[in-house]
C-alpha positions as CSV (number, residue, x, y, z in Angstrom):
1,X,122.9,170.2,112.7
2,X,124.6,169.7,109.3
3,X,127.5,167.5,110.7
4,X,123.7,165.1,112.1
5,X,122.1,166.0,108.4
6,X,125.2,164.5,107.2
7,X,125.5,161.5,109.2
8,X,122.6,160.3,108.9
9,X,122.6,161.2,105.0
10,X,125.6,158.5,105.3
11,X,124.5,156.3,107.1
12,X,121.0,155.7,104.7
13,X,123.8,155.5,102.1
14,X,125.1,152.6,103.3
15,X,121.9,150.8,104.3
16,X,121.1,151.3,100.3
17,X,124.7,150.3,99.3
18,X,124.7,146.9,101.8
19,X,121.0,146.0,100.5
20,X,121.7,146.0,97.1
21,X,124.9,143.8,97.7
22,X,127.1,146.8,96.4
23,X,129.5,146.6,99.3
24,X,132.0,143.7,97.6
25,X,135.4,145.0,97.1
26,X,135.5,143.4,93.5
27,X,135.9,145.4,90.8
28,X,132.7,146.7,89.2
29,X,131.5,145.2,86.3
30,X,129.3,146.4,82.8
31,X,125.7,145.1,83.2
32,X,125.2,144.9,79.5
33,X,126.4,141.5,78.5
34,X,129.4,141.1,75.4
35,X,127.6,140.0,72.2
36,X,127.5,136.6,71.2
37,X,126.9,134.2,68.7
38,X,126.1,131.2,70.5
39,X,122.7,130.3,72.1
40,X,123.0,131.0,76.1
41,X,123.5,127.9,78.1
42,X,120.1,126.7,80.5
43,X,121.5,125.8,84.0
44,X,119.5,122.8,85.7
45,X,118.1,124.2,88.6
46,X,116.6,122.3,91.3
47,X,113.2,123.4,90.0
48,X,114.0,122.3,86.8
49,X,115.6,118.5,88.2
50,X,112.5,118.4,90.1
51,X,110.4,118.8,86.8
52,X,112.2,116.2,84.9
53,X,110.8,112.6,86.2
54,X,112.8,109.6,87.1
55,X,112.3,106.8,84.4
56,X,110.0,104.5,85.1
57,X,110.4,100.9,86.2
58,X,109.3,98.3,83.4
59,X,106.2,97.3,83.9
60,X,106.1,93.2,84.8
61,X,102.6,93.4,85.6
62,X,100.4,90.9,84.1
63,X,100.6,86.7,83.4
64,X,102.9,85.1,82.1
65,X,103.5,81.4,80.8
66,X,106.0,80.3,83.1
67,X,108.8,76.8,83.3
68,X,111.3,76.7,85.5
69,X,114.1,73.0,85.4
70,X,113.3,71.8,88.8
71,X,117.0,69.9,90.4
72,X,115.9,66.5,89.0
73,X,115.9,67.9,85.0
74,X,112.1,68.2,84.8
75,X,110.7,71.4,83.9
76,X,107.6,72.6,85.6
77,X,105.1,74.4,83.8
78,X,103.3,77.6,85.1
79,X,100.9,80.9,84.8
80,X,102.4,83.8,86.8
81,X,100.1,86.3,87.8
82,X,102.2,89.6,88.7
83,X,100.9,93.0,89.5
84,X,103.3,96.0,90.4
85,X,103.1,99.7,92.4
86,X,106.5,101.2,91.3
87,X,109.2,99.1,91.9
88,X,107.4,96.5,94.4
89,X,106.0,93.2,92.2
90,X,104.0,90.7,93.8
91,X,102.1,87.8,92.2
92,X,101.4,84.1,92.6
93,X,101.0,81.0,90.8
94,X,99.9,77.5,90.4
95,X,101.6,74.6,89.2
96,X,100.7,70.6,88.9
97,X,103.2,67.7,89.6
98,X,101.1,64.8,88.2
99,X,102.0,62.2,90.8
100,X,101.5,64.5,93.5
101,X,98.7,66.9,93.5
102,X,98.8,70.8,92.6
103,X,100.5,73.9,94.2
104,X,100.1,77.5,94.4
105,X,103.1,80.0,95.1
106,X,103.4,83.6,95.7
107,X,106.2,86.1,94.9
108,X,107.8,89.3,96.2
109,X,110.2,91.5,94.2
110,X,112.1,94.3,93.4
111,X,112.5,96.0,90.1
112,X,115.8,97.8,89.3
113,X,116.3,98.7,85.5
114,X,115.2,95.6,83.7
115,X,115.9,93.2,86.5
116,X,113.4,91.8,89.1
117,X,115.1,90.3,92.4
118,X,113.0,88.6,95.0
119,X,112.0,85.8,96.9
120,X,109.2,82.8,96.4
121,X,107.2,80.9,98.6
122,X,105.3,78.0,97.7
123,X,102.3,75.7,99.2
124,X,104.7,72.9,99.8
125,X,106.8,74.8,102.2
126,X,109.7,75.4,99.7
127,X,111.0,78.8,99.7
128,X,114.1,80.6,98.3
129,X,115.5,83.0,96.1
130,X,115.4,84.0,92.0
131,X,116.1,87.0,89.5
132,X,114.3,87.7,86.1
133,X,116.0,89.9,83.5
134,X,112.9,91.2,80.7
135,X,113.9,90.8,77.1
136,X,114.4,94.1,75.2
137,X,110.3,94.0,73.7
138,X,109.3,93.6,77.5
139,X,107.4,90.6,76.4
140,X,109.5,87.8,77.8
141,X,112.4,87.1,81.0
142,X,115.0,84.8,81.6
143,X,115.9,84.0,85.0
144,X,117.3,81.6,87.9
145,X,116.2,80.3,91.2
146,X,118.0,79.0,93.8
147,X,116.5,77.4,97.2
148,X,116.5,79.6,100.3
149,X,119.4,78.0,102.0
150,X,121.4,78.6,98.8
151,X,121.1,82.5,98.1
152,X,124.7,83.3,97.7
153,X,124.3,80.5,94.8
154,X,122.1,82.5,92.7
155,X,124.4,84.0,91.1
156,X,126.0,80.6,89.7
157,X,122.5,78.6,89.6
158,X,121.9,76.6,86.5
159,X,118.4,75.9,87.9
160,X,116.6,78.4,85.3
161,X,113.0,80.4,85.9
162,X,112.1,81.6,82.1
163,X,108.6,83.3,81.1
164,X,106.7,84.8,78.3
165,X,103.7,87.3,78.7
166,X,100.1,86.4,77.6
């Protein structure tokens, strides 16, 4: 009977010993901390990343006085219309060429930092490809445009898309 008393004495031992995670065969250690001078360090937990939000996109919503230099030199005057949910920006606009009547185009785009990348489409079945970068006060952008067969020229485009907010 004591050898069972025993045994079993042991064996709740270890249960205890394995559930507080005492069974390691690292050396034990103090549980009162050293003194120090310095402030103790915060550790970014993924509660705390989850807390901190993600900076937000600039906001292009709104109308803006727009020109853009059309291939033959001219510049084309126009109001832009843009609303945004997060990163997406849509909007439209109208534009007059005096010897041919007036045009509406519309306008989907992507905002990453201060640049908005997308494509336009307009009532005259032209269609293709531009990128506006907003000025540092958010109240102006400079940009290019480049017809649709001609994306991998946007980069290089001297055909220019510039605006200023109303």
């Amino acid at each position: 009977m004591k050898k069972s008393l025993v045994l079993i004495l042991a064996g709740i031992l270890c249960v205890m010993l394995a559930a507080s995670g005492c069974t390691g065969s690292s050396p034990a250690t103090s549980a009162t901390p050293a003194a120090t001078s310095a402030a103790p360090a915060e550790s970014v937990t993924k509660e705390t990343a989850a807390a901190i939000p993600a900076p937000e996109a600039p906001s292009w919503a709104g109308t803006w006085n727009s020109t853009w230099l059309e291939k033959d030199g001219n510049k084309t005057i126009s109001v832009l219309t843009l609303t945004q949910a997060g990163p997406e920006v849509s909007g439209n606009y109208r534009f007059t060429y005096p010897e041919e009547g007036t045009y509406t185009g519309s306008l989907n785009a992507t905002v990453q930092g201060s640049t908005l990348t997308g494509t336009y489409a307009e009532s005259d079945d032209d269609v293709g490809f531009f990128v506006f970068e907003l000025s540092e006060n958010k109240n102006s952008f400079t940009g290019r445009w480049v017809h649709a067969e001609n994306k991998s020229e946007l980069a290089g485009s001297t055909l220019s898309w510039n605006g200023v907010r109303e």
